[in-house]
Every structure is written in C-alpha cells, then in structure tokens.
PDB file of N, CA, C and O in Angstrom:
ATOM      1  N   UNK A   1    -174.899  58.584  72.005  1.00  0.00           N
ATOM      2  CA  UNK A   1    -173.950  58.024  72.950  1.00  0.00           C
ATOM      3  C   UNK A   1    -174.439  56.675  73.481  1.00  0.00           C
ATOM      4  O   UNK A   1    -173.563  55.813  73.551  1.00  0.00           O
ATOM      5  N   UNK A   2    -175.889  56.267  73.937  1.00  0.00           N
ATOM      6  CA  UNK A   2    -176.103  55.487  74.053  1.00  0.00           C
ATOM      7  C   UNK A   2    -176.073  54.337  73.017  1.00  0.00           C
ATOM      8  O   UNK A   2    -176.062  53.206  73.502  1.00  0.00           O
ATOM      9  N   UNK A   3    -176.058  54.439  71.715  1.00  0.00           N
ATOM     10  CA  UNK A   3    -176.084  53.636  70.865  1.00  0.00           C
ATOM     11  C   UNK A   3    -174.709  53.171  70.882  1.00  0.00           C
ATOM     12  O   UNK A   3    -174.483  51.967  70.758  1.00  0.00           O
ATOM     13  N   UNK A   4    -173.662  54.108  71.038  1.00  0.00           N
ATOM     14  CA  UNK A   4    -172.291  53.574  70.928  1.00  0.00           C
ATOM     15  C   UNK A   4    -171.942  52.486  71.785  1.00  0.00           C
ATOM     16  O   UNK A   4    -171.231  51.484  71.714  1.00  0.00           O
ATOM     17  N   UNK A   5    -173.049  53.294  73.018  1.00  0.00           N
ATOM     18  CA  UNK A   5    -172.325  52.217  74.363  1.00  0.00           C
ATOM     19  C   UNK A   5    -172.832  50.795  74.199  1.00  0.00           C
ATOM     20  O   UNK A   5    -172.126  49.828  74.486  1.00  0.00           O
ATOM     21  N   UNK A   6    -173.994  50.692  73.761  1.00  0.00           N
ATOM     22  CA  UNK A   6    -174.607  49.223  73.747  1.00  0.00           C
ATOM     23  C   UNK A   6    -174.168  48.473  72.842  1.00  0.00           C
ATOM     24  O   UNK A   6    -174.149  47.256  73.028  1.00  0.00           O
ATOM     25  N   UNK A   7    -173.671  49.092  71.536  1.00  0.00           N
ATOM     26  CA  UNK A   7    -173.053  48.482  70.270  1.00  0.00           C
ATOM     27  C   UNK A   7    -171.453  47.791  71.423  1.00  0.00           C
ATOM     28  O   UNK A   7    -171.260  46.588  71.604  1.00  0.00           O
ATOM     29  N   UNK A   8    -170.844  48.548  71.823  1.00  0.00           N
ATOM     30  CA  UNK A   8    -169.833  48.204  72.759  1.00  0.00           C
ATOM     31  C   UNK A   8    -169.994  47.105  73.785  1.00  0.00           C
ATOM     32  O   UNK A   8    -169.275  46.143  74.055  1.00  0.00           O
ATOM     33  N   UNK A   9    -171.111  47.510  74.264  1.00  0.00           N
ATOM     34  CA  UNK A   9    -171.424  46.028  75.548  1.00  0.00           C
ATOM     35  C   UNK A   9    -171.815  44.989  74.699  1.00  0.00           C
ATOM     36  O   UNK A   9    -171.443  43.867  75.042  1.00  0.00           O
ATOM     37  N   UNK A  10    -172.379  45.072  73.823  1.00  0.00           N
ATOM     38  CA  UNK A  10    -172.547  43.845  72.465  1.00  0.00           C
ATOM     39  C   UNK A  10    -171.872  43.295  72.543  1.00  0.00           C
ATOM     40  O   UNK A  10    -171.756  42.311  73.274  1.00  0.00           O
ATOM     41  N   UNK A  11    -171.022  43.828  71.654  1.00  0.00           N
ATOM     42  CA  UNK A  11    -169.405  43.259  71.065  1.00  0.00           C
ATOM     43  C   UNK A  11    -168.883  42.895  72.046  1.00  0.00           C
ATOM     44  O   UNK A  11    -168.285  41.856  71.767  1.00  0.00           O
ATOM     45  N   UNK A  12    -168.723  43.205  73.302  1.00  0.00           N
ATOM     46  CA  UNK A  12    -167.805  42.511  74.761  1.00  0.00           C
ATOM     47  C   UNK A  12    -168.217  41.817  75.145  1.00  0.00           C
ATOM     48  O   UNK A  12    -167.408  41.169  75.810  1.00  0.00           O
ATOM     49  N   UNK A  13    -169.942  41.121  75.195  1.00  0.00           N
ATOM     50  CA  UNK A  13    -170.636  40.159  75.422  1.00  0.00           C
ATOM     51  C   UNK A  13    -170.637  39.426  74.368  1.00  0.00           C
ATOM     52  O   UNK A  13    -170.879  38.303  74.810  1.00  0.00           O
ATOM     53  N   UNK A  14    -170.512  39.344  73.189  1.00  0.00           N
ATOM     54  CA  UNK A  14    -170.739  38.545  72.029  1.00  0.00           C
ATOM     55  C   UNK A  14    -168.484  37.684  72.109  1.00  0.00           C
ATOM     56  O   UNK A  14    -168.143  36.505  72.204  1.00  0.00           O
ATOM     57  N   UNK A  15    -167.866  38.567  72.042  1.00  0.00           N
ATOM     58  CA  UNK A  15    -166.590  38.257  72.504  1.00  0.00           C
ATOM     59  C   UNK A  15    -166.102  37.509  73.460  1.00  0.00           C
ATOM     60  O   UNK A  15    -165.394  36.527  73.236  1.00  0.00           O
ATOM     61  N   UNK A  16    -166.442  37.913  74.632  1.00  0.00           N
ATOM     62  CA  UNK A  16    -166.973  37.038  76.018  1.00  0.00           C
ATOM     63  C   UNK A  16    -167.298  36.064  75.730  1.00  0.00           C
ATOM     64  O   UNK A  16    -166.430  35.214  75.930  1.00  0.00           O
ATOM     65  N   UNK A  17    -168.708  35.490  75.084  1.00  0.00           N
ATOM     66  CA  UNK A  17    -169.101  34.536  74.953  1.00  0.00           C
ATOM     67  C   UNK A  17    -167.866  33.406  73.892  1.00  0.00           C
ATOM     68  O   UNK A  17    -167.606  32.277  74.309  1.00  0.00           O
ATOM     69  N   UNK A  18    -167.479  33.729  73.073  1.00  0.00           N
ATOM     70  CA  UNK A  18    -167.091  33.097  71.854  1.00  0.00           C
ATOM     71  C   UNK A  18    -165.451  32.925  72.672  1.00  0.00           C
ATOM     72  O   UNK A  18    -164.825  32.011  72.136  1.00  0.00           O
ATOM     73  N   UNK A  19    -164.924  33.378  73.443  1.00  0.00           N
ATOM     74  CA  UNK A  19    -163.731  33.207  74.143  1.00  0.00           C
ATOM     75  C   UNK A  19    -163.717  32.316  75.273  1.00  0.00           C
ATOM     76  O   UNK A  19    -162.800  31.532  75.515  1.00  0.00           O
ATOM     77  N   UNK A  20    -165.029  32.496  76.128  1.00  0.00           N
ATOM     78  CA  UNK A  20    -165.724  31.498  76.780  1.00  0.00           C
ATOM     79  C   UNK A  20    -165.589  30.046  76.210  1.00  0.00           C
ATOM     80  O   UNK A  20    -165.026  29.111  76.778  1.00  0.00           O
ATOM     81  N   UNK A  21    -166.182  30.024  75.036  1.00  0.00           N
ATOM     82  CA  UNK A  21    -166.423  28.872  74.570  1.00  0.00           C
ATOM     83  C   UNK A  21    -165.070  28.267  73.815  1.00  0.00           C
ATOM     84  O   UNK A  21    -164.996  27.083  73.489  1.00  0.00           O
ATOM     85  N   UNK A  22    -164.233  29.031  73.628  1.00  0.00           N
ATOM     86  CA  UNK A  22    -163.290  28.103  72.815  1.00  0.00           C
ATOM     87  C   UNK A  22    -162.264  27.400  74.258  1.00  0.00           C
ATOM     88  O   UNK A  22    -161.698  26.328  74.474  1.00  0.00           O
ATOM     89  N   UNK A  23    -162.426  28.570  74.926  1.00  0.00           N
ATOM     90  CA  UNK A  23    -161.683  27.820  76.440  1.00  0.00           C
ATOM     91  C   UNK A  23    -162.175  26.642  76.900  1.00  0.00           C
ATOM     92  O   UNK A  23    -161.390  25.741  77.195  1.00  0.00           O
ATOM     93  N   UNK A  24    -163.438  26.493  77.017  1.00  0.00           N
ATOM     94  CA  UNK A  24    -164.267  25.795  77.186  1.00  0.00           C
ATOM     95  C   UNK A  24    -164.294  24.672  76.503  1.00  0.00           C
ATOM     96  O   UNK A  24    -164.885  23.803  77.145  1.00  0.00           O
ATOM     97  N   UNK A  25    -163.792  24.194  75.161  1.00  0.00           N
ATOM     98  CA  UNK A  25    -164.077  23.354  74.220  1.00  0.00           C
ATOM     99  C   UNK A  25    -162.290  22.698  73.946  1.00  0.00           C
ATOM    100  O   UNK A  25    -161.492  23.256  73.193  1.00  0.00           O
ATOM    101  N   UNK A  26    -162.059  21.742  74.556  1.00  0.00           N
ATOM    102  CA  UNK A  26    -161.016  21.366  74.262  1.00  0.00           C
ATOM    103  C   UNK A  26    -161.354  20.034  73.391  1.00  0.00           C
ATOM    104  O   UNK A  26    -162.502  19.720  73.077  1.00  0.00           O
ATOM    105  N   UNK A  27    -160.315  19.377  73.083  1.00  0.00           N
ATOM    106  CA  UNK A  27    -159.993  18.444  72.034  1.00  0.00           C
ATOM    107  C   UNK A  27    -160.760  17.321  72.499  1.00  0.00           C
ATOM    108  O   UNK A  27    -160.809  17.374  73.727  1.00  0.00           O
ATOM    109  N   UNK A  28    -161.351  16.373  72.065  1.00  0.00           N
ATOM    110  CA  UNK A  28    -162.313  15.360  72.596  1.00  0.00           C
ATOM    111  C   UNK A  28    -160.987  14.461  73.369  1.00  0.00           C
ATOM    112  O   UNK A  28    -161.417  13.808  74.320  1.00  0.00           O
ATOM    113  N   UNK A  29    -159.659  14.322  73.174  1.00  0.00           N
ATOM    114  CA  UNK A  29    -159.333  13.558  73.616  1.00  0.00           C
ATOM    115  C   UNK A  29    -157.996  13.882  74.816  1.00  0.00           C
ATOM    116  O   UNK A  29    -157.139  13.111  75.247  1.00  0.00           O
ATOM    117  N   UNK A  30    -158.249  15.356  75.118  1.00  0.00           N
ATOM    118  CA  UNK A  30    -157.773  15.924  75.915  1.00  0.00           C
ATOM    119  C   UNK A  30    -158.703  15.858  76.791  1.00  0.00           C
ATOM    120  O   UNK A  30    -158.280  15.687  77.934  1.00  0.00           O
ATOM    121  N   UNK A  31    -160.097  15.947  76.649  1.00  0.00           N
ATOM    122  CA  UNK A  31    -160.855  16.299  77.663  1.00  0.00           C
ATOM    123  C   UNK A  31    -161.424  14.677  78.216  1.00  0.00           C
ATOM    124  O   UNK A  31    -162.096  14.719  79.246  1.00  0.00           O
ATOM    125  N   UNK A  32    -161.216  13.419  77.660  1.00  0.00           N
ATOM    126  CA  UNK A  32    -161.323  12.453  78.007  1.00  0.00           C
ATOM    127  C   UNK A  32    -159.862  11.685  78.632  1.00  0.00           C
ATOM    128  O   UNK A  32    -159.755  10.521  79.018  1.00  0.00           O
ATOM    129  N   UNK A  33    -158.839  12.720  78.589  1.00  0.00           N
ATOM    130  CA  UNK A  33    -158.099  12.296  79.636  1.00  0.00           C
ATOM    131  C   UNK A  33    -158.192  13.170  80.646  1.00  0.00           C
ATOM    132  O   UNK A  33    -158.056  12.678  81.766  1.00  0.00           O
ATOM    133  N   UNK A  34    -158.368  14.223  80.586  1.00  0.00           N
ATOM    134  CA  UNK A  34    -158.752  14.794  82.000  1.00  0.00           C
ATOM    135  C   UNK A  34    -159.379  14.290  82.957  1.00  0.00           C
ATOM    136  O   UNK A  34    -158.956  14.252  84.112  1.00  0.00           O
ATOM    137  N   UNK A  35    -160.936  13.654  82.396  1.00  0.00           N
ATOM    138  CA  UNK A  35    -161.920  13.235  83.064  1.00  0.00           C
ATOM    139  C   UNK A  35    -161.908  12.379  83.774  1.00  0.00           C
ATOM    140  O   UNK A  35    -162.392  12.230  84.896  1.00  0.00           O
ATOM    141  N   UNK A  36    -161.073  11.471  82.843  1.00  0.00           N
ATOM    142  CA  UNK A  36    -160.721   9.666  83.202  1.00  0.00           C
ATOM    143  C   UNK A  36    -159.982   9.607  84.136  1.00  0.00           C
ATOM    144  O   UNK A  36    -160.239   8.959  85.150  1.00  0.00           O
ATOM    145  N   UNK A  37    -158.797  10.364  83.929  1.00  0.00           N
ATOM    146  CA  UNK A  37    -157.667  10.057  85.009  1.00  0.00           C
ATOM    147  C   UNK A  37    -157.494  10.709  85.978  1.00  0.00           C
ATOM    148  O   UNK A  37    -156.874  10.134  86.873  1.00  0.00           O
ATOM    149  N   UNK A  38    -157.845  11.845  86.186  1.00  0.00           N
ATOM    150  CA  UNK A  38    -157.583  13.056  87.453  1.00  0.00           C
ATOM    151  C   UNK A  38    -159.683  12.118  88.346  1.00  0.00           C
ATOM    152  O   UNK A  38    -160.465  12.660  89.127  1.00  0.00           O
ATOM    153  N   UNK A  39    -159.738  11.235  87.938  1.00  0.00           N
ATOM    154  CA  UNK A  39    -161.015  10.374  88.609  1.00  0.00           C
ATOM    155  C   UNK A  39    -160.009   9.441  89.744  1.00  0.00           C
ATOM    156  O   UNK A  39    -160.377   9.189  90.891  1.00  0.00           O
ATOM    157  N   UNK A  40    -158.737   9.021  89.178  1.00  0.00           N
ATOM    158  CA  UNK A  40    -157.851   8.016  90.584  1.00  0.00           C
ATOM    159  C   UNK A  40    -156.861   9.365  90.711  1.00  0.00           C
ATOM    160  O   UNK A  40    -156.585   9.519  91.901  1.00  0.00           O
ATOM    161  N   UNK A  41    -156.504   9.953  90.228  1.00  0.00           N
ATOM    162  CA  UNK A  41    -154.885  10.422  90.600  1.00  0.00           C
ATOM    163  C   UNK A  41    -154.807  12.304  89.820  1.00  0.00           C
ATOM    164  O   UNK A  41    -155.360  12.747  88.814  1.00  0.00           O
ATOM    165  N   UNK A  42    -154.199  12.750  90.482  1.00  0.00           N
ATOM    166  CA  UNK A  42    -154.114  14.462  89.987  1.00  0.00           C
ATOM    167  C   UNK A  42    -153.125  13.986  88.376  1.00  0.00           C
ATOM    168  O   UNK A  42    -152.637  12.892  88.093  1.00  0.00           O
ATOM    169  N   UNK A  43    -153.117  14.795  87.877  1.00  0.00           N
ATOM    170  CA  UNK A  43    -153.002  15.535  86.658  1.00  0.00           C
ATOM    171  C   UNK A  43    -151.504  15.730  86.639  1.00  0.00           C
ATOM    172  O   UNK A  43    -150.852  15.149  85.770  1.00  0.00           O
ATOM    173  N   UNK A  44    -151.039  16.332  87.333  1.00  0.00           N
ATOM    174  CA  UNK A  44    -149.868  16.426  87.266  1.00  0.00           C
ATOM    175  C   UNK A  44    -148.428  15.261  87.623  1.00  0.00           C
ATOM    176  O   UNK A  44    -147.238  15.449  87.876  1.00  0.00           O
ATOM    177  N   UNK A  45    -149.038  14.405  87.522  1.00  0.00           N
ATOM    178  CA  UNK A  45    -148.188  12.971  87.758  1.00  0.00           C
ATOM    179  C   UNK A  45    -148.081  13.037  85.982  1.00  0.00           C
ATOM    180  O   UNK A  45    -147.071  13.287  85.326  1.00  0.00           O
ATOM    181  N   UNK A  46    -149.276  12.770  85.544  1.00  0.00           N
ATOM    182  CA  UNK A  46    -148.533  12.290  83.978  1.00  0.00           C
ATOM    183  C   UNK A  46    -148.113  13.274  83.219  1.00  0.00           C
ATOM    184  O   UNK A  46    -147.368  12.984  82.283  1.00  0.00           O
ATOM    185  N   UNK A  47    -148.620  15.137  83.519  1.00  0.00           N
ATOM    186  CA  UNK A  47    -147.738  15.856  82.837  1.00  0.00           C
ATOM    187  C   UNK A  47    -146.623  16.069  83.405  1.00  0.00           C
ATOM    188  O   UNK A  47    -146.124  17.123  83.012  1.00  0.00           O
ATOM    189  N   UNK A  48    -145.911  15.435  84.290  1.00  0.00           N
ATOM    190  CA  UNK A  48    -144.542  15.966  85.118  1.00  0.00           C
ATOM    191  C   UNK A  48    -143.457  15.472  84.278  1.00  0.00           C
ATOM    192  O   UNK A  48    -142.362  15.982  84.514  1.00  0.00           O
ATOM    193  N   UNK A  49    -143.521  14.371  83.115  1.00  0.00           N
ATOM    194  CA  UNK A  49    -142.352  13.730  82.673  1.00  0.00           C
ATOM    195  C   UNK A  49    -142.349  13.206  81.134  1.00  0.00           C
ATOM    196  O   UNK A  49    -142.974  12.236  80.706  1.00  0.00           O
ATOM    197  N   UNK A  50    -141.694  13.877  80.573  1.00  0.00           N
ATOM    198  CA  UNK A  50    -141.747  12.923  78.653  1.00  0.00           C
ATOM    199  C   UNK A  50    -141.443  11.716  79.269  1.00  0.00           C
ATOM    200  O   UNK A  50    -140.541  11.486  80.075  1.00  0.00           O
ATOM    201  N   UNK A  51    -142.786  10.521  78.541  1.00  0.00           N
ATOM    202  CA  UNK A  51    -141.995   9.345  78.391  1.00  0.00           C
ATOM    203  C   UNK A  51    -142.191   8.586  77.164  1.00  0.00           C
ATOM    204  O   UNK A  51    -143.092   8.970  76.418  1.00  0.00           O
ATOM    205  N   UNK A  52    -141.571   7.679  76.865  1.00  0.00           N
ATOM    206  CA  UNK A  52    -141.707   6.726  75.326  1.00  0.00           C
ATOM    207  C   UNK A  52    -143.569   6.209  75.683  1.00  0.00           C
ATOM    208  O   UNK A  52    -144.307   6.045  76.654  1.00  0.00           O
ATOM    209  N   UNK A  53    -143.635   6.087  73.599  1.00  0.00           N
ATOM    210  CA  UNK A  53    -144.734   5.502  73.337  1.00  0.00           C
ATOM    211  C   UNK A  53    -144.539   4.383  74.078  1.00  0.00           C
ATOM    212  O   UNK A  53    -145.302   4.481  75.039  1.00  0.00           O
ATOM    213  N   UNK A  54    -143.800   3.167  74.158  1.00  0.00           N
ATOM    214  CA  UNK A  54    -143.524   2.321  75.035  1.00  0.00           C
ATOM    215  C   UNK A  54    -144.163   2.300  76.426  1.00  0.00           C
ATOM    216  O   UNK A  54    -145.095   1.524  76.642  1.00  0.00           O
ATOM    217  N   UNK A  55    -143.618   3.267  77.553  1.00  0.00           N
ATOM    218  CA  UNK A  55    -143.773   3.734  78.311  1.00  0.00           C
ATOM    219  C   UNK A  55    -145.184   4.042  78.254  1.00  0.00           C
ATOM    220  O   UNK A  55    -145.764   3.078  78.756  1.00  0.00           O
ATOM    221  N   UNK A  56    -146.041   4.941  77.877  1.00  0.00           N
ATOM    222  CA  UNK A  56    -147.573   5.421  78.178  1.00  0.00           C
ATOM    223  C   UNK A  56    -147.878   4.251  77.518  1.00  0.00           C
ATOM    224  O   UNK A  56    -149.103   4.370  77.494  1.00  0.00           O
ATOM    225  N   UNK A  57    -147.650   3.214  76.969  1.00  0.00           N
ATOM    226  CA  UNK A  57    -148.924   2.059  76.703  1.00  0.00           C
ATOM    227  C   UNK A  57    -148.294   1.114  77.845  1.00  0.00           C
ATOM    228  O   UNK A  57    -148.906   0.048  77.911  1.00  0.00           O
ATOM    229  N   UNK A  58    -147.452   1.201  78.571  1.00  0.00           N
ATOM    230  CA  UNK A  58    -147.360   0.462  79.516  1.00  0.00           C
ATOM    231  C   UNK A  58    -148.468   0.736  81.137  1.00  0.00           C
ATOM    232  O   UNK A  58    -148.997   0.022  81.988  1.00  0.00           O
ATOM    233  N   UNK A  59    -148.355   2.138  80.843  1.00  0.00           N
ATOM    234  CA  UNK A  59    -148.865   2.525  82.215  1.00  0.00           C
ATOM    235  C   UNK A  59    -149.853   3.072  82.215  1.00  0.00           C
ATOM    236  O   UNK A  59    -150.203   3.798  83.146  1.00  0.00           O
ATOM    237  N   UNK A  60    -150.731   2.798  80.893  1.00  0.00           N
ATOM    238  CA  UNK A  60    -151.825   3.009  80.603  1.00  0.00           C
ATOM    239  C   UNK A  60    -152.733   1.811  81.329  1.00  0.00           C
ATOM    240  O   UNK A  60    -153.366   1.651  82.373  1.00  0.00           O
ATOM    241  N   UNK A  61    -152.286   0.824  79.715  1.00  0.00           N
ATOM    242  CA  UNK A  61    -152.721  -0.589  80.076  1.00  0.00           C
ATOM    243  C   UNK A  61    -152.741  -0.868  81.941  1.00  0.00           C
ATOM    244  O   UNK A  61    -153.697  -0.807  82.714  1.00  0.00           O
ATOM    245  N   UNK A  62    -151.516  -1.129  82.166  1.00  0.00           N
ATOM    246  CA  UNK A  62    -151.671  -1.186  83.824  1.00  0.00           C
ATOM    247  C   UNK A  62    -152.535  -0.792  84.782  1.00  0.00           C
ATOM    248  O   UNK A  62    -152.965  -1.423  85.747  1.00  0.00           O
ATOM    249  N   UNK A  63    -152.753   0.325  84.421  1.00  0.00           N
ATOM    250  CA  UNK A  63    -154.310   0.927  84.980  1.00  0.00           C
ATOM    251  C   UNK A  63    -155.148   0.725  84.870  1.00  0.00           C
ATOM    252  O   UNK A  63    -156.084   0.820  85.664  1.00  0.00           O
ATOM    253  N   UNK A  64    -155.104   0.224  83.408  1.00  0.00           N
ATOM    254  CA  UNK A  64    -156.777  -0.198  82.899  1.00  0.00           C
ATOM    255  C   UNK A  64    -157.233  -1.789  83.382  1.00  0.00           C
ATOM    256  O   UNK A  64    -158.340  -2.298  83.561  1.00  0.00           O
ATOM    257  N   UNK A  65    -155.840  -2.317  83.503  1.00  0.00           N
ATOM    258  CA  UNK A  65    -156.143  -4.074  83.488  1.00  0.00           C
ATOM    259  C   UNK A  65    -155.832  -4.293  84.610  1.00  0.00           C
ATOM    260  O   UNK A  65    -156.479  -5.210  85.116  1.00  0.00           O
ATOM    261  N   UNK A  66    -154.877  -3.695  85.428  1.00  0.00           N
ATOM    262  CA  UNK A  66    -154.549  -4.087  86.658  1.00  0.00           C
ATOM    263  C   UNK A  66    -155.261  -3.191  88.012  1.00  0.00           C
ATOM    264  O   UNK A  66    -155.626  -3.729  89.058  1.00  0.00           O
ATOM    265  N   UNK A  67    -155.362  -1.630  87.694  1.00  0.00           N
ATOM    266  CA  UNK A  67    -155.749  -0.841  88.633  1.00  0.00           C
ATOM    267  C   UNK A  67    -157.192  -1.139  88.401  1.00  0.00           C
ATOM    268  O   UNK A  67    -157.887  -0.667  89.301  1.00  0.00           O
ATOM    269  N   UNK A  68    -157.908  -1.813  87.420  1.00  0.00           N
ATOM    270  CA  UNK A  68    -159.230  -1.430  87.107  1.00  0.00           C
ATOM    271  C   UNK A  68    -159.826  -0.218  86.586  1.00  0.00           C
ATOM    272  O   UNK A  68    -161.025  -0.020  86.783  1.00  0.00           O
ATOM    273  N   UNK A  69    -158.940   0.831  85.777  1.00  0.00           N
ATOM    274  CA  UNK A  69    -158.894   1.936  85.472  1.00  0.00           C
ATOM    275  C   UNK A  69    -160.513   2.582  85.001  1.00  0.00           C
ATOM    276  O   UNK A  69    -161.043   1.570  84.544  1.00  0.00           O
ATOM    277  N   UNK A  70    -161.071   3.195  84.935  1.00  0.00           N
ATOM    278  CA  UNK A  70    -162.840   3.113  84.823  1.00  0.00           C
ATOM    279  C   UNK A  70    -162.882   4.165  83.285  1.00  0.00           C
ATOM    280  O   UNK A  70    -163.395   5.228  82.933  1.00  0.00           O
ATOM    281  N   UNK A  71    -161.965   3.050  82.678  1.00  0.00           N
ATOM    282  CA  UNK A  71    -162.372   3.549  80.929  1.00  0.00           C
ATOM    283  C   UNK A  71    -162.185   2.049  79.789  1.00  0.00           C
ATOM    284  O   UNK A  71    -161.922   0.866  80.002  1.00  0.00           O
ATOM    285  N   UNK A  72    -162.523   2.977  78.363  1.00  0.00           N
ATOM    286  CA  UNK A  72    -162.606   1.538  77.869  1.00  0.00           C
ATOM    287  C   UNK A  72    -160.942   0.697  76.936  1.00  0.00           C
ATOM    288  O   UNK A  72    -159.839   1.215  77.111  1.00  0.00           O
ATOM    289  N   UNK A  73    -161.059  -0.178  76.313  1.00  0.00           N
ATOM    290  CA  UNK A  73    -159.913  -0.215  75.522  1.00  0.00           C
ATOM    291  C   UNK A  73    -160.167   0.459  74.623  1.00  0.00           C
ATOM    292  O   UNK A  73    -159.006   0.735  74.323  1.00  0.00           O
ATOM    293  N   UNK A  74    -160.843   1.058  73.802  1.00  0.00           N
ATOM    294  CA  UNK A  74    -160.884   2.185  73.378  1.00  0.00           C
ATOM    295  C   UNK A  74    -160.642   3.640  73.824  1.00  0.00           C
ATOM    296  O   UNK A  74    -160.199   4.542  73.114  1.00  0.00           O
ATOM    297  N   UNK A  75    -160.910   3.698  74.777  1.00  0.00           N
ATOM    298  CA  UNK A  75    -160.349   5.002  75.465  1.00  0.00           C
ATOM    299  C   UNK A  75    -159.453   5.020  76.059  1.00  0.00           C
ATOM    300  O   UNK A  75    -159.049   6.087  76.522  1.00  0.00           O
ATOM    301  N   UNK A  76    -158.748   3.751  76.288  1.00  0.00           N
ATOM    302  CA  UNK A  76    -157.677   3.265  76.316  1.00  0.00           C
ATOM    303  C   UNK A  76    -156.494   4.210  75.347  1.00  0.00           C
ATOM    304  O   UNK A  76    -155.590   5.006  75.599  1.00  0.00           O
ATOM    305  N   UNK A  77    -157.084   3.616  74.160  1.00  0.00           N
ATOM    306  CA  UNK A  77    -156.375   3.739  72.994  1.00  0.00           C
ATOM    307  C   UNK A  77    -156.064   5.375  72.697  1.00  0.00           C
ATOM    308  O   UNK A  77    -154.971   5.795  72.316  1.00  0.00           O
ATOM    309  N   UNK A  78    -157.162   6.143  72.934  1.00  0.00           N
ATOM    310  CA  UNK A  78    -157.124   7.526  72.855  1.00  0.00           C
ATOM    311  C   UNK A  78    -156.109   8.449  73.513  1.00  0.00           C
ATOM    312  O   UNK A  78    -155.414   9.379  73.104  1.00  0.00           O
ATOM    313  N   UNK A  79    -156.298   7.796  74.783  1.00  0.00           N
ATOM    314  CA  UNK A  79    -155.720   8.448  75.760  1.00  0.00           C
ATOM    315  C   UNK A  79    -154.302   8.252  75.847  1.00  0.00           C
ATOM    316  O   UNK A  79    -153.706   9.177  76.399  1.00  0.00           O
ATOM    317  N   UNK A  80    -153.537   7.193  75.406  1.00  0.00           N
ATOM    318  CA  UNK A  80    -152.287   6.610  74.610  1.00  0.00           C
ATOM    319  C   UNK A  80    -151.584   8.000  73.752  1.00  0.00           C
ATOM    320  O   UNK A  80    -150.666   8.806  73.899  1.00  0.00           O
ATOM    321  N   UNK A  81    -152.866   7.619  72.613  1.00  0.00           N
ATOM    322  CA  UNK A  81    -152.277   8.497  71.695  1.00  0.00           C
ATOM    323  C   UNK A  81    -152.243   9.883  72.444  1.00  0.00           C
ATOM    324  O   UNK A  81    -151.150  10.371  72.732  1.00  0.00           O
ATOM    325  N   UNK A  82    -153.178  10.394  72.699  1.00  0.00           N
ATOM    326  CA  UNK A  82    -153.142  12.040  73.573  1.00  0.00           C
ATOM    327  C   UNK A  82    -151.548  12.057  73.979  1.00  0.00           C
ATOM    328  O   UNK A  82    -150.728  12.725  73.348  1.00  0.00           O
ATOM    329  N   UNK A  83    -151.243  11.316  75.004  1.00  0.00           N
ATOM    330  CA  UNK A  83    -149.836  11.677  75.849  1.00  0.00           C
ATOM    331  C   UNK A  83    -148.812  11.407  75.071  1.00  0.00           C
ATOM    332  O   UNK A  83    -147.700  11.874  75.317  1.00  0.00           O
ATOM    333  N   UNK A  84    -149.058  10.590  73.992  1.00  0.00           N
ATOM    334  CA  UNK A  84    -147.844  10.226  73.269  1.00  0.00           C
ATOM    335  C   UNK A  84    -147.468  11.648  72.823  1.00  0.00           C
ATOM    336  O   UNK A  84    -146.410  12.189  73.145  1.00  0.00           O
ATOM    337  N   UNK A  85    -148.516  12.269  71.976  1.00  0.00           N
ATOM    338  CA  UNK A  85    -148.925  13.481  71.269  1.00  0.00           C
ATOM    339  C   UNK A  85    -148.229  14.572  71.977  1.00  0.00           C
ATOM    340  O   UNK A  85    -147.377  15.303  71.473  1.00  0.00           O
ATOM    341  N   UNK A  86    -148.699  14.624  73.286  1.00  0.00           N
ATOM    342  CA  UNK A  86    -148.596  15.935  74.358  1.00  0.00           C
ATOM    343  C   UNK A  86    -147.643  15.927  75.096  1.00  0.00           C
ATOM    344  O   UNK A  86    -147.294  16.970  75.649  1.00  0.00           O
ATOM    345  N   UNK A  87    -146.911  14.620  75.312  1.00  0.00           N
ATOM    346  CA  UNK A  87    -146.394  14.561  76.372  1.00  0.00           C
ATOM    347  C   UNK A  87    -145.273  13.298  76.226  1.00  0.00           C
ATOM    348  O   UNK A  87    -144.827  12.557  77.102  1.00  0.00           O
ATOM    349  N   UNK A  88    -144.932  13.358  74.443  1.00  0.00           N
ATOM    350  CA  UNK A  88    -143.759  11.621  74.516  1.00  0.00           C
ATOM    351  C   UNK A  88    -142.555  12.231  74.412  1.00  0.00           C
ATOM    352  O   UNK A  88    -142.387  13.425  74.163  1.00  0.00           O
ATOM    353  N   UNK A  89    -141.642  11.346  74.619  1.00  0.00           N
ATOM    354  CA  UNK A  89    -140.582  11.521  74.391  1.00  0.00           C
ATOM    355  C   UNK A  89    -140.084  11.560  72.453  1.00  0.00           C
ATOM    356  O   UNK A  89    -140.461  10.671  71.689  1.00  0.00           O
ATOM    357  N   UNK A  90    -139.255  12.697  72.016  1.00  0.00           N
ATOM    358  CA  UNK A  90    -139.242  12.536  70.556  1.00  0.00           C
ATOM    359  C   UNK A  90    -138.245  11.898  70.143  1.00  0.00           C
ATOM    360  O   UNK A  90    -138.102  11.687  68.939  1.00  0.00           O
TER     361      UNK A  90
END
C-alpha cells in the first residue's frame, strides 16, 4: 500500500511540476509584452479592443518615441506583431 501511495504522490508531483511549468512558460513575445507595458499602464487597455495593424503600429511607436516607452525598436517590432496576432482586427 505504501508503494502505491508514493508511486501516486510521484506522479502528482512530477504532473504538478510539468503543469507548473507550461503555465509558467509563455511565448517569448507574449511575455515581453506583458513586462514592457503593464511597466506604464494595466493590461487591460490594449486587450479591451481589436484594432488594425495600422492602429497597433501607431500606438506602439507613440509610446516608444513620444511616451519614451522603456523598450527597444526591436521590441518594438515584436510587440506589434504579438497584438496584431492576439488582438487585430481581421
């Protein structure tokens, strides 16, 4: 009986862990807009609305060049594509 049980807490700890971690592990460029932007403003401003590719390179850029946004034109660029991806208008 004891063997069953520990083979069991195994497997729920080994499971645990590996469920842990995929939660844990999002897309490099999901998790570099998280970081970047919920740094000036919550999160839910840019998921509240589809807008055109147009649109997110407008109000990207703006942030970055005008707000002083604290990322690069490269991450710029990422973070573009992410919302276009997640969140454009089709």
């Amino acid at each position: 009986m004891k063997t069953i049980t520990c083979i069991i807490v195994i497997a729920f700890v080994m499971t645990g862990i590996s469920v842990f971690t995929i939660e844990e592990k999002k897309g490099d460029d999901e998790a570099l807009f998280e970081t970047t932007c919920s740094q000036c403003h919550s999160l839910n401003w840019p998921k509240s609305k589809k807008r055109t590719a147009a649109e997110w390179l407008t109000i990207v850029m703006r942030m970055k060049n005008v707000n002083d946004g604290p990322f690069t034109e490269t991450e710029a660029k990422i973070i573009i594509n992410y919302l276009i991806k997640k969140y454009g208008k089709e």
